[in-house]
C-alpha positions in Angstrom: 0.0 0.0 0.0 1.3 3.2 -0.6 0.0 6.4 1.6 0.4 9.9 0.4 -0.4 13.4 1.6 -4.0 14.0 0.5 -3.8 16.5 -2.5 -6.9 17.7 -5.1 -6.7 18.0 -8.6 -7.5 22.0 -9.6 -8.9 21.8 -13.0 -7.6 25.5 -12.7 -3.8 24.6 -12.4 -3.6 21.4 -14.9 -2.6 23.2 -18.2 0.7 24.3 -16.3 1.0 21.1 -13.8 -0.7 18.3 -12.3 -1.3 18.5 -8.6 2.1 16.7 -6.9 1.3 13.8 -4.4 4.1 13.8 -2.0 5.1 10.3 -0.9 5.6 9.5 3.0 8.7 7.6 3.1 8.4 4.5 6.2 5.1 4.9 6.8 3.1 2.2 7.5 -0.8 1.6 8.1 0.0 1.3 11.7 1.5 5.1 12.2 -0.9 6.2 9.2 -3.2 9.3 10.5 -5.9 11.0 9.4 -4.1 13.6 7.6 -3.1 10.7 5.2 -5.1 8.6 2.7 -4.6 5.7 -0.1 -4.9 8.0 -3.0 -6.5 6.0 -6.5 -3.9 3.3 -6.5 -0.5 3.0 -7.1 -1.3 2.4 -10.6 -2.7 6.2 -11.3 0.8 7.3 -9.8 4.5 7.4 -10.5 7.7 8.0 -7.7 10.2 10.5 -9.2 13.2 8.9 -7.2 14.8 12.9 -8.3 12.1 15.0 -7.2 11.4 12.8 -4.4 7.8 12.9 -5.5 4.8 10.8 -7.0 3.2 12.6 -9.8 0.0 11.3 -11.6 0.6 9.3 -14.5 0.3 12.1 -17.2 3.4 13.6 -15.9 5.5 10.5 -15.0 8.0 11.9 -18.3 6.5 15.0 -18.8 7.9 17.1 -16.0 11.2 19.1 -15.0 13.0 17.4 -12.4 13.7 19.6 -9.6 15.5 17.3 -7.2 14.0 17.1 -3.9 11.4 19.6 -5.1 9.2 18.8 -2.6 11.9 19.0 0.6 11.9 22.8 0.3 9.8 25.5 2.0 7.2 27.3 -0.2 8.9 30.2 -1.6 5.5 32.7 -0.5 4.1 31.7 2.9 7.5 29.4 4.0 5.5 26.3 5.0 7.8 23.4 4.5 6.0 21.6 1.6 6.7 18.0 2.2 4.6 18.1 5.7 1.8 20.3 3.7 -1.7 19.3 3.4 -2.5 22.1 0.8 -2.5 21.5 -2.6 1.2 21.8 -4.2 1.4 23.5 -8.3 4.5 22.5 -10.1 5.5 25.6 -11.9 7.5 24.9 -15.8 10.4 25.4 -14.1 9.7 22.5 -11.5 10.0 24.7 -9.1 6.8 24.0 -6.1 4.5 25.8 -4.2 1.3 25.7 -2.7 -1.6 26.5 -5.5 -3.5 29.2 -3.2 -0.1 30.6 -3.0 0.7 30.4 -6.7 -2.5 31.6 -7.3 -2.2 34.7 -5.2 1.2 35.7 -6.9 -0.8 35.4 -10.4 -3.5 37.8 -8.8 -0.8 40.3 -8.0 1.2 40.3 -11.5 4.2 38.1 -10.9 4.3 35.8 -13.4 7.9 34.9 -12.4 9.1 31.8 -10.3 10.4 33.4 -6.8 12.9 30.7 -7.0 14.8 30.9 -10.2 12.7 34.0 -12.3 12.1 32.1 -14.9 8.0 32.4 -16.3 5.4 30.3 -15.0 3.2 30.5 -18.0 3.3 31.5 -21.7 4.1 35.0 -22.1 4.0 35.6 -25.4 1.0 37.8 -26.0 2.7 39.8 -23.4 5.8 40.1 -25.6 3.9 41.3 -28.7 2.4 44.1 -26.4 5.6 44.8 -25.5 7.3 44.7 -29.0 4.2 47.4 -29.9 5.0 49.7 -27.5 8.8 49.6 -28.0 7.7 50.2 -31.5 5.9 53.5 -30.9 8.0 54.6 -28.2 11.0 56.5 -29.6 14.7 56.7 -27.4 15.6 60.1 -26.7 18.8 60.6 -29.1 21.2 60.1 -25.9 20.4 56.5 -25.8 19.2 55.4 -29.1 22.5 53.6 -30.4 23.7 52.3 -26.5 23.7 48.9 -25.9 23.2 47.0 -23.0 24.3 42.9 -21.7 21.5 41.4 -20.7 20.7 37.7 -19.1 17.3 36.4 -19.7 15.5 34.9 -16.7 13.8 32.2 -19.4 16.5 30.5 -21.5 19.8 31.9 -19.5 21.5 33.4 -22.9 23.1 36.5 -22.7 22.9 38.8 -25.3 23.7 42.7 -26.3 20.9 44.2 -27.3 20.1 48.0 -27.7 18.8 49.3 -24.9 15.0 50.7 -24.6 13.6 51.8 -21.2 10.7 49.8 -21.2 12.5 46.2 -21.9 15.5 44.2 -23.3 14.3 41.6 -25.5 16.1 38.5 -25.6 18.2 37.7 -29.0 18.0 33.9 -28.2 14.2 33.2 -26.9 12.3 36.9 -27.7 11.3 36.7 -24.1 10.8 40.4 -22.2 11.6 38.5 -18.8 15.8 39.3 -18.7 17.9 41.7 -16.7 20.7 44.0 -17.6 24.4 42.5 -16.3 26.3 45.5 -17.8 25.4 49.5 -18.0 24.6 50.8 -21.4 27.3 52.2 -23.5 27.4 53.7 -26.7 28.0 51.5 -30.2 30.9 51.3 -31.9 
């Protein structure tokens, strides 16, 4: 028999990640309690022996292995995840966290992992707005022709690129989501 942490699928959550079942390691029906339960059947469940986790099925070699994702506070509300009973969201990075958390940062515009930066979701619409505005938005003539170094958060490239005050744009991935690692200095 195998006894996990009771976790709910969010029908909410599932285009990003399935809902992670954390795995009690030495337990046995005898020290079981009633924060645990057989969850569907070892059969609807795979261990990640990396992540230290059991994911549903559908993500047995569809997810980014984090190792020991689970053995790690929750990057919002610091409630060590493995001993949670709340919902956990796997974010594209494979970064965790607890869904009501994850769910609050997307209700307050950070569509960023708190871990690593890298997006939680696809930002691409995003990035067109962005390539519009940078578009219509003329640099004043002290800073049209500088460039900039920047790493992006997404794909860790770094690239020069001119610089633009509302946003480097990666040369690698087109993602908005990168920082500048050097000042900007006027082209050769």
């Amino acid at each position: 028999m195998l006894f996990v942490q009771f976790v709910t699928q969010s029908s909410q959550l599932l285009k990003f990640a399935q809902i992670v079942v954390s795995e009690w390691e030495n337990i046995s029906a005898i020290s079981a309690n009633s924060s645990m339960m057989i969850l569907g059947g070892r059969e609807n469940y795979s261990h990640c022996s990396k992540c230290g986790c059991c994911y549903s099925n559908t993500l047995r070699d569809n997810h980014l292995c984090v190792e020991n994702s689970m053995r790690h506070h929750c990057p919002i509300c610091y409630e060590y995840l493995f001993d949670s009973l709340k919902d956990i969201a796997v974010m594209k990075c494979g970064h965790t966290m607890h869904s009501e958390c994850y769910l609050e940062m997307l209700k307050r515009d950070k569509y960023c992992c708190p871990i690593c930066s890298k997006s939680v979701m696809d930002m691409s619409r995003a990035w067109k707005r962005i390539d519009e505005e940078i578009e219509a938005t003329v640099m004043p003539d002290d800073y049209r022709y500088r460039k900039v170094w920047i790493l992006c958060n997404d794909c860790n490239d770094t690239t020069e690129v001119y610089f633009h005050i509302l946003g480097q744009k990666c040369g690698h991935c087109s993602s908005y989501n990168t920082r500048a690692i050097a000042p900007p200095v006027l082209s050769q």
